[in-house]
C-alpha positions as CSV (number, residue, x, y, z in Angstrom):
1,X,13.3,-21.4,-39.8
2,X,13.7,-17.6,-40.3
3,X,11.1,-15.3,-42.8
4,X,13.2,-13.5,-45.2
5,X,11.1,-10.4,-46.7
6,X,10.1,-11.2,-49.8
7,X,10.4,-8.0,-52.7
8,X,6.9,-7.8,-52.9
9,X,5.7,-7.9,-49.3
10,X,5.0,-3.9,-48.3
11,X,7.7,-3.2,-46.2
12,X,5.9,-1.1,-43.3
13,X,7.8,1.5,-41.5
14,X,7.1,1.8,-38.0
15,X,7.1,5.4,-35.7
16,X,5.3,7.5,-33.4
17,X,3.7,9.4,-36.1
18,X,1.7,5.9,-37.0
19,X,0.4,6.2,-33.4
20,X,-0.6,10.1,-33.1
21,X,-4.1,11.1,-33.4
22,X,-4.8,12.6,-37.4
23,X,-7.4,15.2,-37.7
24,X,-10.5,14.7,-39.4
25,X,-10.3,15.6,-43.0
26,X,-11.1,19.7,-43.2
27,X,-10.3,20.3,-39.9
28,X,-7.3,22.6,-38.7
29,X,-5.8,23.0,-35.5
30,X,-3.4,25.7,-34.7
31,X,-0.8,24.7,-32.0
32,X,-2.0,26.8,-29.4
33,X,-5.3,24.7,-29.8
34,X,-3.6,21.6,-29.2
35,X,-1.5,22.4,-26.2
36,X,-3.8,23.5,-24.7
37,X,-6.1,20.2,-25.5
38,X,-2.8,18.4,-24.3
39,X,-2.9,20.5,-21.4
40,X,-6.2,19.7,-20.4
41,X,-5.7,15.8,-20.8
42,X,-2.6,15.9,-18.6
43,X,-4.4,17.8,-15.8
44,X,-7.3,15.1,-15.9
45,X,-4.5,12.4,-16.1
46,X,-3.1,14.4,-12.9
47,X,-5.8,15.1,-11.5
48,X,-6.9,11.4,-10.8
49,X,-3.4,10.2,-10.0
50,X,-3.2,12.8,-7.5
51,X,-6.7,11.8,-6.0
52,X,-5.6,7.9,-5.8
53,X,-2.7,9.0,-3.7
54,X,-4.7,11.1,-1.5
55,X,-7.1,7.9,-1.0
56,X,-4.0,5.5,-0.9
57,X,-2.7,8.1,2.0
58,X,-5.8,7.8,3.8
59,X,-5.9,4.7,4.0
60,X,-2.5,4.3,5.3
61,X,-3.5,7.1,7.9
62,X,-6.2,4.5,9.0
63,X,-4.2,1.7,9.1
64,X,-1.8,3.5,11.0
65,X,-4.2,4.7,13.4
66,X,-5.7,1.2,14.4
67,X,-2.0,0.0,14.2
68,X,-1.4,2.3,17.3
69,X,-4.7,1.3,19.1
70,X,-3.9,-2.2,19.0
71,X,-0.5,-1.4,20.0
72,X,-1.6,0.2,22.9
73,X,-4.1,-2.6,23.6
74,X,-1.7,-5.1,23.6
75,X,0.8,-3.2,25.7
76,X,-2.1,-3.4,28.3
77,X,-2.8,-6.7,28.0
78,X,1.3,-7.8,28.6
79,X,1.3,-5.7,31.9
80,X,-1.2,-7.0,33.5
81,X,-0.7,-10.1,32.6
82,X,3.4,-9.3,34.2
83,X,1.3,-8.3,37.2
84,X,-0.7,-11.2,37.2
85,X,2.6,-13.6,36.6
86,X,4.1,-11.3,39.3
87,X,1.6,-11.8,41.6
88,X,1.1,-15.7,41.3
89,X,4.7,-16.2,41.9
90,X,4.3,-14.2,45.5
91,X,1.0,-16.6,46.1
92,X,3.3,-19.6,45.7
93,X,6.2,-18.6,47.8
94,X,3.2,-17.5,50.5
95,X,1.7,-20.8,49.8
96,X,5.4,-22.6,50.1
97,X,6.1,-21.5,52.7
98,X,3.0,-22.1,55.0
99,X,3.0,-25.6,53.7
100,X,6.8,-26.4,55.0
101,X,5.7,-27.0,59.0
102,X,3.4,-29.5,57.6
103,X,5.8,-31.9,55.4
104,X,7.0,-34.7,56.4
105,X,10.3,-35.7,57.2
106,X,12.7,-37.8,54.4
């Protein structure tokens, strides 16, 4: 089912001066007023956009940083446990090796 406008519905038309702010009644602005009102409102706009991304970036930096640390921490951790690896393979072929007088024949 579809609405058909009727002739005596008001037939509202629809723009961006429905949506723009109207002055009070008596009061007039010159332009210059209003720019620089408009001017004001886009610095504060700006203004906290621009001190988000400064937070946002610092919090990246952080990030960043502890990213490296543990990095570094587990780079550590891998070599020494290759040296440990490394070194429990040498204490088995010791170990082997010392053991082979002592087996028994097959």
């Amino acid at each position: 089912m579809s609405a058909v406008p009727k002739p005596d519905w008001a037939m509202k038309r629809s723009g961006p001066e429905e949506y723009a702010p109207r002055p009070a009644h008596g009061e007039n602005r010159s332009s210059d007023e209003l720019a620089e009102r408009m001017a004001a409102l886009v610095g504060q706009v700006a203004g906290a956009s621009l001190d988000q991304i400064d937070q946002v970036a610092g919090e990246l930096e952080k990030t960043r940083n502890v990213m490296r640390s543990e990095a570094e921490r587990v780079g550590r951790l891998i070599n020494n446990y290759v040296r440990l690896s490394n070194s429990t393979v040498m204490a088995m072929k010791i170990i082997s090796e010392n053991l082979k007088p002592f087996q028994r024949p097959e």
